[in-house]
N, C-alpha and C positions, 0 to 999 in steps of 0.2 A: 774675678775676685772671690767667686765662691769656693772654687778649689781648693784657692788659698790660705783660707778661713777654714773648711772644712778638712784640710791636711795639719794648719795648725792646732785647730780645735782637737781634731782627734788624738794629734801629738803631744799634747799638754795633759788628755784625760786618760791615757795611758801611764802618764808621768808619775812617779811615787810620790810627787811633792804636792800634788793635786789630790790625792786618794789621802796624804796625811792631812791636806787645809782642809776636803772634808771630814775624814773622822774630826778633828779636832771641835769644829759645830757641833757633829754631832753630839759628840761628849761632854762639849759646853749646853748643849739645850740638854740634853738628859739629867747632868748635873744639878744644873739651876733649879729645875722644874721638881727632882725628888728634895732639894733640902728648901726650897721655899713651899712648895705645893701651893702655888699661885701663880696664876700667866700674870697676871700684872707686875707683879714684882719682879718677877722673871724676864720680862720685856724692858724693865728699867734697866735692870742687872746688863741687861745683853745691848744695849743703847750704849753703855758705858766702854763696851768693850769692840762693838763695830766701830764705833766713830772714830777710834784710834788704831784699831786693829787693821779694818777693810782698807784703808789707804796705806799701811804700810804694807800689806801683802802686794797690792795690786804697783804699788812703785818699786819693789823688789822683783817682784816677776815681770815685768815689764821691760827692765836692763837687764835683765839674767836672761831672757829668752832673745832680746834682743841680740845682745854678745856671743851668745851658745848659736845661733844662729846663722851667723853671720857669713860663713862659708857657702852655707845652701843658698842665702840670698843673693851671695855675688853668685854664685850658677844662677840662679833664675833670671840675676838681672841680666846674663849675654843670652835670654831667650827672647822674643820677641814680644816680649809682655809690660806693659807697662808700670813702668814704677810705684806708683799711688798706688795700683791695684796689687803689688808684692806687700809693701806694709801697711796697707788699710787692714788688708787679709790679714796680715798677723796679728797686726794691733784687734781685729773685734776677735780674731781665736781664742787669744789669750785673754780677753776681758770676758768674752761669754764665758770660756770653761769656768774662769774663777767665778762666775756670779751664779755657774749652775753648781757648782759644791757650795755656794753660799746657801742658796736655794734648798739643797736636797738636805746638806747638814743639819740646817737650822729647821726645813722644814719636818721631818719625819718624827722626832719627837713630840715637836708642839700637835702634829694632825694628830698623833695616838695619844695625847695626853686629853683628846678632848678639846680643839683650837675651833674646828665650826659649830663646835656647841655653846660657845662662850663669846662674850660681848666686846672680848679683847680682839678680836680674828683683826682687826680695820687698824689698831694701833700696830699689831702684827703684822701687817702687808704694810705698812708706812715704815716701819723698821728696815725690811727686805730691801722697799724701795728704792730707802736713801742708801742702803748697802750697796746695791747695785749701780744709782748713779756716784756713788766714791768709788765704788769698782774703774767705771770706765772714764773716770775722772783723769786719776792717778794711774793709771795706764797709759792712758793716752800721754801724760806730763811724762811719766817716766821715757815713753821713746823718743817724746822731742829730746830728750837730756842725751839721750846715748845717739840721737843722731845728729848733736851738735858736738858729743866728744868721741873722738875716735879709743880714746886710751879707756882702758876698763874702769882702773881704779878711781882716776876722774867723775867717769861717770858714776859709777856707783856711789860715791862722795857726795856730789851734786842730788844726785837722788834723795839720799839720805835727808839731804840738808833741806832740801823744798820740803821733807814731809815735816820735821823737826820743826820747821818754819811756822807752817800752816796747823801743825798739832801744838804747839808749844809754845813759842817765841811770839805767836802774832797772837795770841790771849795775853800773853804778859805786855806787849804792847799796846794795845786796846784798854787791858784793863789801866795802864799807866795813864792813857791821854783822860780815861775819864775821869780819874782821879785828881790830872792835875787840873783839869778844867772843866771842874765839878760848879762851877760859877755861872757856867752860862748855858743855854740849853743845849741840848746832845740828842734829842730826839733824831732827828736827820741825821747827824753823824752815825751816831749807832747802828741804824739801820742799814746806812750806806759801808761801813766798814763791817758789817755782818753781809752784804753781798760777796765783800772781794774775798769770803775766806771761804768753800764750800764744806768745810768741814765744822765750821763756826753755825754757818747757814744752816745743814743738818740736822745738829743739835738742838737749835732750836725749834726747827718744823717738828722733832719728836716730845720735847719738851712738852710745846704749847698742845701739840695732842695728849699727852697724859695728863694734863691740869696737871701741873706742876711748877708752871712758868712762875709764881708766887717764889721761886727759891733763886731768882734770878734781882728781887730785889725792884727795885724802880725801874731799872732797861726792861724787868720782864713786865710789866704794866705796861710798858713802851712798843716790846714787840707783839703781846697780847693784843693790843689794840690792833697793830698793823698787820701782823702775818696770822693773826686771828680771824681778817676776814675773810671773801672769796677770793676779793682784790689781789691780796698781800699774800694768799698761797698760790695765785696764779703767778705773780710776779717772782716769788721764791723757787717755782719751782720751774720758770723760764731762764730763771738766772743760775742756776742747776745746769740744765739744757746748755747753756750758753758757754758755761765751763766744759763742757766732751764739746762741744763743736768747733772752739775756738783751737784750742791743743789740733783737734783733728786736721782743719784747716790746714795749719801753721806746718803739721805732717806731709801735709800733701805738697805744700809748698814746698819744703825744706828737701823733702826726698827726689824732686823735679830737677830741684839744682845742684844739690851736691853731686861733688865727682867721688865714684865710689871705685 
């Protein structure tokens, strides 16, 4: 598996589309940082822009490498190599490179603006973080997609639409049910419908670290209490965890049985 990881890895970071997702950090932390000249605000600014941004990169490259692919993997699969071990390897290639141009983009401004001199550094590595576990989130979702559809456009469609879903449609849903059944309590609901979305789940674990969760209204009293404590961010962020493993699983499964 490390071959395979380390051939996809390198092939990704060679890639021009990898050297633009990094500049692109990079010149989003350079930016942020000279017209606010504050990490805090900067870290808000850039919260707004990972939690939608890092899942759509990571579920577009994820079918794009998968598909571009695709010929080298039927060579590898008439080698005597096992399955699971050809797309575990690509799937963490391609979720490390993009988490290390998360890393290096975002990181290299913030270190020379002064980030281990400042009391933001902790909200700053909790940013990274959740970046990284939406990285290999939506990586790992993207290739179950393209390896339950043989047809490109399909898949890329489906792609599209779980992120659409999970960024979009399932806040307008959520925020609907609490709306219509604002009568009777929602604490439990809330929380539990703030598990199934990782990208909902995110938001808040950043939130409730910047004291901000007060802009979320009565839920964020609700999640303050719970994912405020040890408890509720160990649980948050097993239930994290549990999203890359589950996808991963279901990969390993999927690629065992399919006739390729």
């Amino acid at each position: 598996m490390f071959k395979i990881l380390k051939y996809s890895f390198y092939d990704l970071i060679r890639s021009r589309w990898s050297f633009v997702y990094l500049l692109f950090y990079l010149m989003l932390g350079s930016v942020l940082l000279f017209l606010n000249n504050d990490l805090s605000k900067a870290v808000i600014t850039l919260m707004n822009v990972i939690i939608i941004l890092v899942p759509l990169i990571g579920t577009i490259f994820g079918v794009m490498y998968y598909y571009n692919s695709k010929e080298f993997t039927e060579l590898l699969l008439a080698q005597p190599i096992k399955r699971s071990t050809i797309f575990i390897g690509q799937y963490l290639g391609v979720a490390l490179s993009l988490s290390l141009s998360l890393i290096i983009g975002l990181g290299i401004p913030f270190v020379l603006y002064g980030l281990f001199q400042s009391n933001e550094i902790w909200d700053f590595v909790l940013l990274l973080i959740t970046g990284l576990f939406l990285t290999l989130i939506f990586t790992a979702l993207a290739f179950n997609i393209a390896l339950y559809n043989e047809n490109r456009i399909k898949g890329f469609s489906y792609a599209i639409l779980a992120w659409l879903f999970m960024a979009v449609i399932y806040d307008g849903l959520f925020l609907m049910s609490l709306i219509a059944f604002q009568s009777y309590p929602l604490d439990s609901f809330s929380i539990t419908a703030t598990m199934f979305n990782p990208i909902d789940l995110s938001r808040i674990l950043i939130l409730l670290k910047l004291d901000i969760s007060a802009l979320l209204g009565y839920t964020g009293a609700v999640f303050q209490k719970f994912f405020g404590t040890g408890f509720g961010l160990l649980l948050s962020t097993s239930a994290l965890s549990v999203w890359v493993l589950l996808p991963v699983f279901n990969m390993y499964r999927k690629c065992r049985k399919k006739d390729f």
